[in-house]
C-alpha positions in Angstrom: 0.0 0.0 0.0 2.9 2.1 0.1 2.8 3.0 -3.1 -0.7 4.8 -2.9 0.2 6.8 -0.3 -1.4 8.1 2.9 0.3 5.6 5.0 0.2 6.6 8.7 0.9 4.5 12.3 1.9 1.3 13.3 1.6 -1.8 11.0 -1.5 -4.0 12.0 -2.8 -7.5 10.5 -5.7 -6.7 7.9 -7.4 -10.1 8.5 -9.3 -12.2 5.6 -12.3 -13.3 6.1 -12.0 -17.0 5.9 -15.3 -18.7 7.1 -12.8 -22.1 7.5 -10.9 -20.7 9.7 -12.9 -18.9 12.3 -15.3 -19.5 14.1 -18.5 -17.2 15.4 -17.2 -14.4 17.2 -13.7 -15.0 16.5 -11.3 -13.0 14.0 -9.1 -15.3 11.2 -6.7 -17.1 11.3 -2.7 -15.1 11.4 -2.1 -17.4 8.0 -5.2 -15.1 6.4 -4.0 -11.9 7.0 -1.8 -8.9 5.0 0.1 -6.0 7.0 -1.5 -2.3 6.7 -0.7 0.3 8.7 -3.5 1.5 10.7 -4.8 4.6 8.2 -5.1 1.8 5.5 -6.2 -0.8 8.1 -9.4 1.6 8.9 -9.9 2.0 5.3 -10.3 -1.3 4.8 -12.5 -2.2 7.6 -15.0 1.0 7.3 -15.4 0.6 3.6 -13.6 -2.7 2.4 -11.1 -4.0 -0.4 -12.0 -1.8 -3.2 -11.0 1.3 -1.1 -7.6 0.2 -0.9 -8.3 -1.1 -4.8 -8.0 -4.2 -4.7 -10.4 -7.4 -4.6 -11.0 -9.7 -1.8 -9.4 -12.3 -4.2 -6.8 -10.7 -4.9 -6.2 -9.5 -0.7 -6.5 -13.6 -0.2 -4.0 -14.1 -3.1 -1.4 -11.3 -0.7 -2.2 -13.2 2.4 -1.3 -16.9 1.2 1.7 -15.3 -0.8 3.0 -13.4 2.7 2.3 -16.5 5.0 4.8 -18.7 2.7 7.7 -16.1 2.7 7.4 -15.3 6.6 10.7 -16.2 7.9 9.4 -17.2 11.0 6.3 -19.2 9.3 8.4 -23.1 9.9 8.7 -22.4 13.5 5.0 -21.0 14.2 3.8 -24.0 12.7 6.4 -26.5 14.4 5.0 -24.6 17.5 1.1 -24.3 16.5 0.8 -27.3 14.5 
């Protein structure tokens, strides 16, 4: 999102919906979520994707493509299962 400007505060996890893995009441899992820093984090919760102009598909494609090239994704899962 740096690239479109108007970045502001910390970095947070923008969280995919992902109805397989959350239950009611409960927010996604870590694997399903992209880092935004709070401005575009509010952005996309008040008005969704398209505000930060991109699709839910391709925010899902970010996500999967972030959790494999974590450096510390082998040991969270060695640790989490």
């Amino acid at each position: 999102m740096v690239d479109k400007g108007g970045c502001a505060g910390r970095i947070e996890a923008a969280h995919m919906a992902d109805p397989c893995s959350k239950g009611m009441g409960t927010k996604a899992s870590d694997r399903n979520c992209i880092p935004l820093c709070h401005y575009h984090h509010a952005l996309h919760t008040a008005k969704g994707w398209s505000a930060l102009g991109i699709t839910r598909e391709q925010g899902t494609a970010m996500a999967a493509q972030y959790w494999r090239n974590w450096p510390g994704r082998k040991a969270w899962e060695r640790a989490n299962g």
